[in-house]
C-alpha positions, 0 to 999 in steps of 0.5 A: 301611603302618600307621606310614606312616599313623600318621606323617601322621595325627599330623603333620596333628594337630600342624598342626591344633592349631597352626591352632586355636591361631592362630585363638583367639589372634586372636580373644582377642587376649590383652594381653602384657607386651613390652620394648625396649631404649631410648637413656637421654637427658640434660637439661640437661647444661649445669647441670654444664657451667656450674659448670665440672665434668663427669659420667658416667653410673655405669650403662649408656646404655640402659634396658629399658621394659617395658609391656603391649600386645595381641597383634596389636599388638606388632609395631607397638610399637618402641623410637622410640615411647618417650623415656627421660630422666634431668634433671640439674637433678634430681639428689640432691646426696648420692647422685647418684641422679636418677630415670628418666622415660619418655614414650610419643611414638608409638603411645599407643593401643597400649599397655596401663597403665603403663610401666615402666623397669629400673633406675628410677633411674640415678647420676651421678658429677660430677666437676671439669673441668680445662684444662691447657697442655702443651708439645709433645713429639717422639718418634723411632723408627726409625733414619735412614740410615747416616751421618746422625741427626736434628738437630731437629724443628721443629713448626707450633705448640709447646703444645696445650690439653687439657680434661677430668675431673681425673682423667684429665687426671692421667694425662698426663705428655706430649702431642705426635707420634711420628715416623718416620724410618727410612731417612732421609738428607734433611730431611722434612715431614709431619702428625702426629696428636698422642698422649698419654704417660704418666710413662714416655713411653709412648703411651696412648689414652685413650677417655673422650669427655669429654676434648678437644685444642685441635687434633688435628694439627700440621706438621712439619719433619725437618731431618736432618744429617750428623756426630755428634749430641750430646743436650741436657741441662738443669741448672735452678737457682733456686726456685720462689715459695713455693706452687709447684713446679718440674716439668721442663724441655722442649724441642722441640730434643733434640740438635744435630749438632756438629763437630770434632776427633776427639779432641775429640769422642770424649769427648762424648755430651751438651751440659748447658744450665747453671742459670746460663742456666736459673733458675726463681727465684721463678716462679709460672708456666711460663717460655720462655726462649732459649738459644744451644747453642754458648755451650756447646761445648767447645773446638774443637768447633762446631755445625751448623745453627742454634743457638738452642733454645726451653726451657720451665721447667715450674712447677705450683702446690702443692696441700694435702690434710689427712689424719686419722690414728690410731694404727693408720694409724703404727708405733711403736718402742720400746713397753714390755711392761707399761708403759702408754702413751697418745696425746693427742689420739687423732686427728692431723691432718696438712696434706700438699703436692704437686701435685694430680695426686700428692694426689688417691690419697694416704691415711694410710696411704702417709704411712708415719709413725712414733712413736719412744717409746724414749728417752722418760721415765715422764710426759707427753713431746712427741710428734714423728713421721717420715714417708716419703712417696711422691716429690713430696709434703710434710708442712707441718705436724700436729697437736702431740700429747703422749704420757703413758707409765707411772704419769703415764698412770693419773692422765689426766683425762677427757678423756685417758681417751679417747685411743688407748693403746699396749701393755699 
């Protein structure tokens, strides 16, 4: 009986004190420090806009404010009475960093000294925008019915306009639609949401808000044939003007359905397109042109359905990146132990072509270049490097340098003194 007793006399003392306190916090009605989490604004994202690049924030959307409020009034302080803004107009061109401005817009009355917002400065990465053409592309999956095959898929438009950072519009090698056709054995129609292929042809999404198509979807039309399907192939002859570069050839036609004989069919699976129908001599842009398939076929085999295709000749203009390079950034073979050997001038600069997607990574280093000094003579000889570089780019030129090797190199001037020496 005596623990029952003590039991309700320490639960009715805990109850006491609780009591108490509530009633000396509303009577002091203390000032306590409170936070909320608040949405970051942006002001005058047009600035970026109209000099035709964009930006992203390199921190979080949100910020914490921090301020102080009494107690009986925290309740009423929620994260809309405050308005956190970065202006772009503002930003420091150097590091990107703009500060964070914060505004109380309600309940002002309420809130206690000064605001404080963590982080107090956010960064911006600017970045070009690009707008790219892409042709569209098809893509089968799925096996029609036994006996038929798809012989071309014919889309209510053939190019698409896709705007966004450089860096992400580098990603895409592709843009069009997947199609199934399983179990097919008649001609179809339907809409497709168009998708984004990397080099290798594989679908990726890509979720950067930034980046944008002039539409989303398109019409298409499955016209499904009977027979046998040759794929197409595509020879293209010519050279591109001086400054440009011939990517690929597309088409929205990927085979025909043919024909024949049997023993003149046995021996085909493709249909090459010749470069004397395909040129890109001295293009400085993409090129359509129209060619008839069965200009093509062998003898007696003919093609079903209609023969004319659109192929589009795709042509890119050259970029140019300078690399500086050192010696450390190439190999040297040959070096003698024991014979001195200098470099001069110490820093190489060397002019790199390709397109801009294949340069915006590349460094010294991938250049992959090479000094051989193993036939050269005591005393000043030319120096010549090599390169292995990655596919699609170019070396236009570098910097002439000499390479002084044995006694001829203790005798240098000053300013060969400076230059990098190779072996000891």
């Amino acid at each position: 009986m005596i623990k029952t007793n003590n039991l309700v006399l320490k639960i009715s003392s805990l109850a006491i004190a609780f009591f108490v306190w509530i009633i000396v916090i509303n009577i002091s009605n203390p000032i306590v420090t409170r936070s909320q989490m608040v949405p970051l604004e942006v002001v005058n994202s047009d600035i970026i806009a109209d000099a035709g690049k964009t930006y992203s924030l390199t921190s979080a959307n949100t910020v914490t404010v921090s301020y102080e409020v009494r107690t009986r009034d925290e309740g009423k302080i929620s994260a809309s009475d405050f308005k956190v803004s970065v202006d772009l107009g503002d930003m420091y061109d150097i590091t990107g960093a703009i500060p964070i401005s914060v505004e109380v817009v309600n309940n002002k009355d309420l809130i206690m000294g000064a605001v404080i917002t963590k982080p107090s400065i956010v960064r911006v990465s600017i970045e070009d925008l690009q707008r790219k053409e892409f042709t569209l592309t098809t893509k089968i999956k799925g096996t029609p019915s036994d006996g038929y095959s798809v012989g071309e898929i014919r889309l209510e438009r053939t190019g698409v306009a896709v705007t966004g950072p450089v860096s992400v519009i580098g990603q895409i090698s592709q843009v069009g639609v997947e199609i199934d056709v399983t179990g097919l054995d008649s001609n179809d129609s339907g809409n497709a949401k168009l998708q984004y292929f990397d080099a290798n042809g594989n679908a990726f999404i890509i979720s950067d808000s930034r980046v944008s198509k002039s539409f989303d979807n398109v019409d298409y039309d499955i016209v499904m044939l009977n027979g046998r399907t040759l794929a197409l192939n595509f020879d293209v002859g010519g050279k591109a003007a001086e400054g440009y570069v011939f990517t690929g050839a597309e088409s929205s036609t990927k085979s025909i359905q043919v024909r024949g004989m049997p023993e003149a069919l046995e021996s085909l699976d493709s249909i090459t397109i010749p470069a004397t129908a395909l040129s890109v001599e001295g293009a400085t842009s993409d090129i359509i042109t129209t060619v008839d398939i069965k200009d093509f076929l062998p003898e007696n085999v003919e093609a079903v359905g209609e023969t004319k295709i659109a192929v589009t000749l795709k042509v890119e203009a050259l970029d140019h990146k300078t690399l500086t390079l050192t010696i450390s950034d190439f190999e040297v073979k040959g070096a003698r132990p024991g014979v001195t050997t200098n470099i001069v001038p110490e820093r190489i600069m060397v002019v790199v072509s390709g397109l801009t997607a294949n340069l915006e990574s590349i460094t010294g280093a991938d250049l992959q270049a090479t000094l051989d000094i193993g036939n050269m003579v005591s005393g000043g000889n030319t120096g010549s490097l090599t390169f292995n570089l990655p596919e699609g780019l170019h070396v236009d030129s570098y910097t002439p340098f000499e390479v002084l090797i044995g006694n001829h190199a203790s005798e240098t001037t000053s300013a060969e003194q400076n230059s990098t020496t190779i072996g000891n």
